[in-house]
N, C-alpha and C positions, 0 to 999 in steps of 0.2 A: 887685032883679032883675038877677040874670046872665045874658046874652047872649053864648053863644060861637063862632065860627064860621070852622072850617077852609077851608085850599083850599093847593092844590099850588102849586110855584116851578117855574115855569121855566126853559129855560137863560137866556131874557134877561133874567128878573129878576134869576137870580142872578149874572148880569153886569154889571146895574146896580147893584147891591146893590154887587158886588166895584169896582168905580167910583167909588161914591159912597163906600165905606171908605178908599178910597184918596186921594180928593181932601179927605177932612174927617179931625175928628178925632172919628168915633164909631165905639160899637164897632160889630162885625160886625150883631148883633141889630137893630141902632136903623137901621143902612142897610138891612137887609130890610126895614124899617118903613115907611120912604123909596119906596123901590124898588117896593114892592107899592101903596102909596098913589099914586106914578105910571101904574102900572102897567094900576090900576083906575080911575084918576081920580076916589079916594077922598080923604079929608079926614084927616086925625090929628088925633086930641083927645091935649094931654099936658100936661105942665108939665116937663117935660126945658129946659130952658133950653138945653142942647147943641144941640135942633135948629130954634133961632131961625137957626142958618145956613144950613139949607133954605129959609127964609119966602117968599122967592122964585121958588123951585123948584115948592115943596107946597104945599097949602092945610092951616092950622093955623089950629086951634080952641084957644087957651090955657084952661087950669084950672089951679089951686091943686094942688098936689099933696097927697093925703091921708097922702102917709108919706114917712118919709125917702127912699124908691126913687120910682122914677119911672115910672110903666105907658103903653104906650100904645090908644089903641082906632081903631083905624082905620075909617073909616065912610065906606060906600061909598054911591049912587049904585041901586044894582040889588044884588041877591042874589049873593057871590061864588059860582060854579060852578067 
């Protein structure tokens, strides 16, 4: 079962986003990840081992990753709108 689910950025996600790229070393993608799981006071499910430097910050749910990439699922809390 695939589960997809949009929702728009706003200016101060993508200010935190542009923040959090700035102070780590991920890419642009993976700070949105960040920034909108803040944002929503959402959870990330990943196995990105990059963003154990968040653990702090976010709430992470570790997994195995299935492939050599690394996906994230962000899991929120309430229905993003």
């Amino acid at each position: 079962m695939v589960i997809k689910s949009a929702f728009s950025i706003n200016k101060e996600t993508a200010l935190s986003a542009a923040h959090i790229k700035a102070n780590f070393s991920f890419a642009y993608a993976d700070a949105f990840v960040v920034a909108s799981a803040l944002s929503h006071q959402g959870c990330i499910l990943t196995g990105d081992p990059e963003i154990q430097a968040v653990e702090d910050q976010a709430e992470i749910q570790w997994r195995i990753p299935a492939a050599s990439y690394y996906n994230y699922i962000l899991v929120t809390p309430a229905p993003l709108r």
